[in-house]
VOMARVO-398829 format. One record per atom (N, C-alpha, C, O): x, y, z; atom name; residue number from 1. Coordinates in nm, 3 decimals, padded with zeros to 5 digits. Each point is the difference from the previous one (the first is absolute). Last residue first. Layout:
% VOMARVO-398829
[rec [X,Y,Z],'CA',NUM]
...
//
This chain:
% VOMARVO-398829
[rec [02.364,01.646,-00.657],'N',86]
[rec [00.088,00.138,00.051],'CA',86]
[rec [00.102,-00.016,00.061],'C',86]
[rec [00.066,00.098,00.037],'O',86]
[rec [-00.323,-00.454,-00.207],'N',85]
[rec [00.097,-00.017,-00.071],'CA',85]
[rec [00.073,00.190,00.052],'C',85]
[rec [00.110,00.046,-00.031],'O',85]
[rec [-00.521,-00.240,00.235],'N',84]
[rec [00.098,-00.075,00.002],'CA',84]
[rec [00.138,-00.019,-00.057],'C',84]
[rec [00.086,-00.079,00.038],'O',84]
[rec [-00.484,00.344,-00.123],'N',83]
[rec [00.022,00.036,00.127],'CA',83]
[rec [00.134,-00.117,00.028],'C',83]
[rec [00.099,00.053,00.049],'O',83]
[rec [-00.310,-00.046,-00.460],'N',82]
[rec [00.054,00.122,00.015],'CA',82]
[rec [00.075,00.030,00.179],'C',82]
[rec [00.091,00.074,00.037],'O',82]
[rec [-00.320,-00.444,-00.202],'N',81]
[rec [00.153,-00.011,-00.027],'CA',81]
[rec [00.000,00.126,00.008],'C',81]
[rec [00.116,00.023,00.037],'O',81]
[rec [-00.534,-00.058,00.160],'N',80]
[rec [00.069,-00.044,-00.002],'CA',80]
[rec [00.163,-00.045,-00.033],'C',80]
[rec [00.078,-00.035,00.088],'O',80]
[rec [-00.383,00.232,-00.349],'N',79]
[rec [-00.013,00.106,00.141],'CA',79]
[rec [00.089,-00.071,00.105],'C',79]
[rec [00.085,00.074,00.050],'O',79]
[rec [-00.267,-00.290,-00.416],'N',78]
[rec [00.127,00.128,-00.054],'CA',78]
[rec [00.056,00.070,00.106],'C',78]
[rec [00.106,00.062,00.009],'O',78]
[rec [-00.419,-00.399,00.045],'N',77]
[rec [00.099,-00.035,-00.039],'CA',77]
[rec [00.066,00.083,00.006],'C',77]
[rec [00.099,00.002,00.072],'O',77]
[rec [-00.509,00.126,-00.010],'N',76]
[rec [00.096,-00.044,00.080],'CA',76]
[rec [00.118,-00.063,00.021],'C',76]
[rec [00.066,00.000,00.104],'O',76]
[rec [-00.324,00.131,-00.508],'N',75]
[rec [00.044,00.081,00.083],'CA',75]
[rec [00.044,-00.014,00.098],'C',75]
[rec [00.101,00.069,00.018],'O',75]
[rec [-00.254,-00.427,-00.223],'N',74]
[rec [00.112,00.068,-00.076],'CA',74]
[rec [00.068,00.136,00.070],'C',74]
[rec [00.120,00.021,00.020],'O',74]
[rec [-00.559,-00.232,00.143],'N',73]
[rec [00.112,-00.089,-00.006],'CA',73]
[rec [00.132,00.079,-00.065],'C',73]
[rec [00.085,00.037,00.082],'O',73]
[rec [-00.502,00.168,-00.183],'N',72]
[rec [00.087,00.040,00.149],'CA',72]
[rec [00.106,-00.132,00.026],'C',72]
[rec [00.115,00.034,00.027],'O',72]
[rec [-00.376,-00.087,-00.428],'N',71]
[rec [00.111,00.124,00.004],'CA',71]
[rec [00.107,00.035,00.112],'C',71]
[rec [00.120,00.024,00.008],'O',71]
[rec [-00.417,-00.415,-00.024],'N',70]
[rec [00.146,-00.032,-00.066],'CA',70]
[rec [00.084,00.135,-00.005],'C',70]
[rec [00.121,00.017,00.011],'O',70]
[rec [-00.597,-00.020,00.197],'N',69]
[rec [00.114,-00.126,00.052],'CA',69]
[rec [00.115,00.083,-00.024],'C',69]
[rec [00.061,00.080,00.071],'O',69]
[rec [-00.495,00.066,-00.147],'N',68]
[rec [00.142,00.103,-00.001],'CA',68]
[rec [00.119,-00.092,00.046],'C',68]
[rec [00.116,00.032,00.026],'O',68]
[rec [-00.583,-00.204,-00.055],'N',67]
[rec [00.049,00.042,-00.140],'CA',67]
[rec [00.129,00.108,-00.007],'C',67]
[rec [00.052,00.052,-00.099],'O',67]
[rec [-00.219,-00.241,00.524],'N',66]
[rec [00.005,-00.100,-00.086],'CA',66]
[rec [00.084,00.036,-00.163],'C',66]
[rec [00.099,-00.045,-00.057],'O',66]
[rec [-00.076,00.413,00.498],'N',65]
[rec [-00.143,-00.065,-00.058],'CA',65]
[rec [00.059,-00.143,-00.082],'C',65]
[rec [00.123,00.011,00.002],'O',65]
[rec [-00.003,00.280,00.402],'N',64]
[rec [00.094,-00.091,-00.104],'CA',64]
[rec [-00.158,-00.084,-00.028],'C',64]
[rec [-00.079,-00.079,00.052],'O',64]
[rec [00.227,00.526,00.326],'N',63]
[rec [-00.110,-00.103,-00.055],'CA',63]
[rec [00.052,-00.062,-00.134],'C',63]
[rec [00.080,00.074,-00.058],'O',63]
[rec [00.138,00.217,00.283],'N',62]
[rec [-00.080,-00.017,00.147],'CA',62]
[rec [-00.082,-00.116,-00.045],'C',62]
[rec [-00.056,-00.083,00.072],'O',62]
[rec [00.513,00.340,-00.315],'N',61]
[rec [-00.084,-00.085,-00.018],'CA',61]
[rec [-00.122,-00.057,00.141],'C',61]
[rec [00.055,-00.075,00.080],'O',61]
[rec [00.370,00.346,-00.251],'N',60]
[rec [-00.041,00.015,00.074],'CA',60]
[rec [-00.125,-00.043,-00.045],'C',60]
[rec [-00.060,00.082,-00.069],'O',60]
[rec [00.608,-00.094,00.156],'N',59]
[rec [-00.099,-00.086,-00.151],'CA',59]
[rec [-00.178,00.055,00.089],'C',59]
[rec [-00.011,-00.036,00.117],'O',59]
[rec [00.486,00.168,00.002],'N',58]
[rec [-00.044,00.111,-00.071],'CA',58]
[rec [-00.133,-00.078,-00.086],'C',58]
[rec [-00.059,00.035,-00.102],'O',58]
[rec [00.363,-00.217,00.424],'N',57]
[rec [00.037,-00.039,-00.053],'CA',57]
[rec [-00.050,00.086,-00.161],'C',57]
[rec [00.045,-00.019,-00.113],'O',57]
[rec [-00.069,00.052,00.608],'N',56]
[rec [00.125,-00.047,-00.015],'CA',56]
[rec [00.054,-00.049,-00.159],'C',56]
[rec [00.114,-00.038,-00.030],'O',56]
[rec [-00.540,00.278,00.261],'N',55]
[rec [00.153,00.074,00.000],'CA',55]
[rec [00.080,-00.058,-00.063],'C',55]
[rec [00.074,00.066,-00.072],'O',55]
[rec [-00.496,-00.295,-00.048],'N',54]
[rec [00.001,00.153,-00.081],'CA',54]
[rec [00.139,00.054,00.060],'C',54]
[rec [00.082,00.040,-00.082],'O',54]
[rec [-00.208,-00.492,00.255],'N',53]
[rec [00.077,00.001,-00.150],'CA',53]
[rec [00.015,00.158,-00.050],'C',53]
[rec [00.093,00.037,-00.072],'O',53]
[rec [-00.246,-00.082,00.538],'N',52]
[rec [00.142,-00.038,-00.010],'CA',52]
[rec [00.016,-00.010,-00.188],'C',52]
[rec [00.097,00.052,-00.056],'O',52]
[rec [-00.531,00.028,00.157],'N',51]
[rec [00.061,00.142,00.039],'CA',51]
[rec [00.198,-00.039,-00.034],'C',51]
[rec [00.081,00.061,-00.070],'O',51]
[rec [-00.442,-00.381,00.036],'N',50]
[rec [00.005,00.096,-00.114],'CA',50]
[rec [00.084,00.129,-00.001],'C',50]
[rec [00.039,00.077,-00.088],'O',50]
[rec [-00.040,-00.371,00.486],'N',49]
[rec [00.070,-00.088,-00.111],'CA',49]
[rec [-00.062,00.095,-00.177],'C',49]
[rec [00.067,-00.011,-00.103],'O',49]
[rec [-00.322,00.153,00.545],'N',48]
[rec [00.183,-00.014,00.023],'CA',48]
[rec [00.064,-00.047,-00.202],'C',48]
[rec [00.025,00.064,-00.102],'O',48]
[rec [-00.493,-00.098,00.122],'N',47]
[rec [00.038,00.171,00.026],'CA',47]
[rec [00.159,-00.020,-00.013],'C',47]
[rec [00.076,00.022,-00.094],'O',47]
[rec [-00.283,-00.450,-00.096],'N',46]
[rec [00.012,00.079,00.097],'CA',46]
[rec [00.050,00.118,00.019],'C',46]
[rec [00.109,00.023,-00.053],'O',46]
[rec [-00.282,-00.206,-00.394],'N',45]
[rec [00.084,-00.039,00.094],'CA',45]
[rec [-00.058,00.058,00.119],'C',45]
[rec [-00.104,00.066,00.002],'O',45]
[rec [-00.163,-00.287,-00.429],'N',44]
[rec [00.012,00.113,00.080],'CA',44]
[rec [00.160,00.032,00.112],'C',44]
[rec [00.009,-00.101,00.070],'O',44]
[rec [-00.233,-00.162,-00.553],'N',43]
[rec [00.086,-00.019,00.128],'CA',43]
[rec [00.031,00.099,00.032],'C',43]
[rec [00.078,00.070,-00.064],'O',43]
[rec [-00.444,-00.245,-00.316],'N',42]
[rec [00.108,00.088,00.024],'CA',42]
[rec [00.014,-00.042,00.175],'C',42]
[rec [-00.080,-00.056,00.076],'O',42]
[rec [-00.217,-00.265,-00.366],'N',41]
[rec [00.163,00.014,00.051],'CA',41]
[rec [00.078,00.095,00.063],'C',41]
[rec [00.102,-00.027,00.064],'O',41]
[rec [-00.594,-00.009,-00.118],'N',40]
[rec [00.050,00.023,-00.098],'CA',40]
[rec [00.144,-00.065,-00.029],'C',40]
[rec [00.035,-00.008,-00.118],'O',40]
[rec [-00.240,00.041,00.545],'N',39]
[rec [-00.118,-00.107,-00.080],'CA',39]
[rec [00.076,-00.036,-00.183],'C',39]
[rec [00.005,-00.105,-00.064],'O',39]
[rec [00.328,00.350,00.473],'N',38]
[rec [-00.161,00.021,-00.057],'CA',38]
[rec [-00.035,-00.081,-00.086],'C',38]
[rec [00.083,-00.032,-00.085],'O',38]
[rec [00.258,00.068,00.487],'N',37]
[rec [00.045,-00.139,-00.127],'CA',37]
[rec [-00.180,00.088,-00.046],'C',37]
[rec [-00.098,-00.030,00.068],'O',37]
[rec [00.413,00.266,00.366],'N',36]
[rec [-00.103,-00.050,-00.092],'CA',36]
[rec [00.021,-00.033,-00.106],'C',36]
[rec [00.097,00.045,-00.061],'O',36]
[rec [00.221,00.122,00.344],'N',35]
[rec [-00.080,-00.003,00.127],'CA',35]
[rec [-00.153,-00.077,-00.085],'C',35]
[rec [-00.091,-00.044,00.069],'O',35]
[rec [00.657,-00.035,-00.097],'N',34]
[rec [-00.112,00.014,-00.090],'CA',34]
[rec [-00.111,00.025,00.123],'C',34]
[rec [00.000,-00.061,00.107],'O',34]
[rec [00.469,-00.039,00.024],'N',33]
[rec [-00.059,00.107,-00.061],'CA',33]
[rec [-00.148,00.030,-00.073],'C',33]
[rec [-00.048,00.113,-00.011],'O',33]
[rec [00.301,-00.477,00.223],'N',32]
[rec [00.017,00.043,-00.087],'CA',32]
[rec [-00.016,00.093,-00.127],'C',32]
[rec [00.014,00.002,-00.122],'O',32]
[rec [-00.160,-00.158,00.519],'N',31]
[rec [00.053,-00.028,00.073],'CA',31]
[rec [00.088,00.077,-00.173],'C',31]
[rec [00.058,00.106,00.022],'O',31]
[rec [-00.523,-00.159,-00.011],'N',30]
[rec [00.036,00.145,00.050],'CA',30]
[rec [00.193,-00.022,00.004],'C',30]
[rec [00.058,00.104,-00.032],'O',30]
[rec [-00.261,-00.484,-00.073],'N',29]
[rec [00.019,00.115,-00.118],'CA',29]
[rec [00.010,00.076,00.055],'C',29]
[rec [00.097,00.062,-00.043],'O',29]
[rec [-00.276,-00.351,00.304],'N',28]
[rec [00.158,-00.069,-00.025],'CA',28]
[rec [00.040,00.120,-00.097],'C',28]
[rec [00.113,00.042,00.024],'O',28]
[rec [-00.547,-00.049,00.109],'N',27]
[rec [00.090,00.075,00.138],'CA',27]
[rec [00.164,-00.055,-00.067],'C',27]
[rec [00.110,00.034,00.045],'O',27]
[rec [-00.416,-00.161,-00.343],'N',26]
[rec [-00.042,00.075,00.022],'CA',26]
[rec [00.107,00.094,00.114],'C',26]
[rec [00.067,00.102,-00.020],'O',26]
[rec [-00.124,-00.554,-00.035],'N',25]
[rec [00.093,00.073,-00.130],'CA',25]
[rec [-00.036,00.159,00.013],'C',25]
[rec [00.087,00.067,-00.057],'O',25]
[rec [-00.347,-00.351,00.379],'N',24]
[rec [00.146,00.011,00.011],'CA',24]
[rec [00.082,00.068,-00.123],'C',24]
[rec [00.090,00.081,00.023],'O',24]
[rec [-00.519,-00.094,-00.069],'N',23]
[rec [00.027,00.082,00.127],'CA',23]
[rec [00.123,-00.011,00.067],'C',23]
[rec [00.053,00.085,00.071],'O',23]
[rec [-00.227,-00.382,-00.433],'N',22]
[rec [-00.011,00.112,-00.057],'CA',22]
[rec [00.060,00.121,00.097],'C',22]
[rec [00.066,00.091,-00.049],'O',22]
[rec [-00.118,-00.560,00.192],'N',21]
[rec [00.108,00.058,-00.075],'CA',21]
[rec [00.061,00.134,-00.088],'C',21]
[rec [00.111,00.043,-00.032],'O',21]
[rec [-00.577,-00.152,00.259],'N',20]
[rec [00.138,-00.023,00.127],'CA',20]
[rec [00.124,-00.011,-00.104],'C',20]
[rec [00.084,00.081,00.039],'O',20]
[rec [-00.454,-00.098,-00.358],'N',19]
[rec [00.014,00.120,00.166],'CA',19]
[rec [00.054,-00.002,00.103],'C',19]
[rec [-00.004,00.102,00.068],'O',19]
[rec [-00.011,-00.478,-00.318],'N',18]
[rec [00.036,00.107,-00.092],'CA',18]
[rec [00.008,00.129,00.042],'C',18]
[rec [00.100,00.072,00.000],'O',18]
[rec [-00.095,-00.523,00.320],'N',17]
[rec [-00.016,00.019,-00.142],'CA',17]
[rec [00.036,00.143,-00.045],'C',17]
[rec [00.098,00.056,00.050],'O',17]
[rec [00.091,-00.457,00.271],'N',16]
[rec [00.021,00.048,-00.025],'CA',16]
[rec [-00.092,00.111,-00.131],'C',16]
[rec [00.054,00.008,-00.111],'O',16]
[rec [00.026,-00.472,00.311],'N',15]
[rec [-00.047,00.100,00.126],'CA',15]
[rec [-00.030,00.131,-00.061],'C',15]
[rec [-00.098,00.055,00.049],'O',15]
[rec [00.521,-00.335,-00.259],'N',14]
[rec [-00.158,-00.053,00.058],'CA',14]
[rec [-00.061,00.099,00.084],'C',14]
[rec [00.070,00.077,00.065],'O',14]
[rec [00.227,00.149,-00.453],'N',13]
[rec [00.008,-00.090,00.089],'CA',13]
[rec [-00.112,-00.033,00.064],'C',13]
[rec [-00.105,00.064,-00.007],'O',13]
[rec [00.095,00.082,-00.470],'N',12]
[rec [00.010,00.071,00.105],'CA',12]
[rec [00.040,-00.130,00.137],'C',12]
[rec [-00.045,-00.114,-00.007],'O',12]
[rec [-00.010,00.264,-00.566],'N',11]
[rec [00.026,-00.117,00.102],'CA',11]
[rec [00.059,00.076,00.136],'C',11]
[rec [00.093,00.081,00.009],'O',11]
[rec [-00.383,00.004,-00.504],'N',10]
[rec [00.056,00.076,00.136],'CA',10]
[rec [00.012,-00.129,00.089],'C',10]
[rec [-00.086,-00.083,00.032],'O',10]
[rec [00.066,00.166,-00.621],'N',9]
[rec [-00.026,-00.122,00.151],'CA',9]
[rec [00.044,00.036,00.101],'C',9]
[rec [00.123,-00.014,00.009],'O',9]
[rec [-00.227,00.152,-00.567],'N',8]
[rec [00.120,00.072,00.120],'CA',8]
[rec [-00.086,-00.051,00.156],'C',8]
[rec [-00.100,00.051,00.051],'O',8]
[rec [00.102,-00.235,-00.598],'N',7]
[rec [-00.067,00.044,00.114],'CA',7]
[rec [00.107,00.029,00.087],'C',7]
[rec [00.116,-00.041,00.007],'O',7]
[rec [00.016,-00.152,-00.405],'N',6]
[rec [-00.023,00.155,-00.049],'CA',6]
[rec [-00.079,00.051,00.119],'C',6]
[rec [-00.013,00.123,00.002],'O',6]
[rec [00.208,-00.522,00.018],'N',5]
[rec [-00.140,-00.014,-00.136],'CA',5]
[rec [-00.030,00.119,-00.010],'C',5]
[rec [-00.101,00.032,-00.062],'O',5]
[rec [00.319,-00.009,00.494],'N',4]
[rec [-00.043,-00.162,-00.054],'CA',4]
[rec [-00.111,00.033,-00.135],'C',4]
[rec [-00.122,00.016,-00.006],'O',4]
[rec [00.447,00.246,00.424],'N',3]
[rec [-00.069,00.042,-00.149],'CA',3]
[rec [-00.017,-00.163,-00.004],'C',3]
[rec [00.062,-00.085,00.064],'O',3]
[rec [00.014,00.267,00.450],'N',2]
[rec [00.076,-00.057,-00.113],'CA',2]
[rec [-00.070,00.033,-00.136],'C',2]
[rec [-00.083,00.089,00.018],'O',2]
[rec [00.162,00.114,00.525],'N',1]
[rec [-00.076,-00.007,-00.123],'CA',1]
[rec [00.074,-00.089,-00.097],'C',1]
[rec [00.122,00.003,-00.012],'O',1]
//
């Protein structure tokens, strides 16, 4: 993707269109946990990887809406040096 003039321009390789990329990012996100991107933004995780942040790290979040960005950002932070500085 590039921006031009404030437009947001999907550049995709040759051969290549929007639904066949869409289906790769798609299987590529599970890879990182995320099992869903909703229409809205919120971000769903995966069972495993919601489960690994709730033992290991007490953050227990399954879903990350848009408007809880910055809080939960912070909280994981915290949660974080807390775990690193024991």
């Amino acid at each position: 993707m590039r921006v031009v003039d404030g437009v947001v321009e999907l550049r995709l390789p040759a051969g290549m269109d929007a639904s066949a990329a869409q289906r790769i990012l798609a299987r590529a996100q599970l890879g990182d946990g995320i099992a869903e991107i909703a229409a809205d933004g919120a971000v769903a995780f995966t069972d495993p990887s919601a489960a690994a942040m709730r033992d290991i790290l007490g953050y227990d979040c399954p879903v990350l809406r848009p408007r809880d960005a910055r809080e939960r950002a912070t909280e994981l932070r915290g949660r974080l040096a807390a775990l690193t500085t024991a």
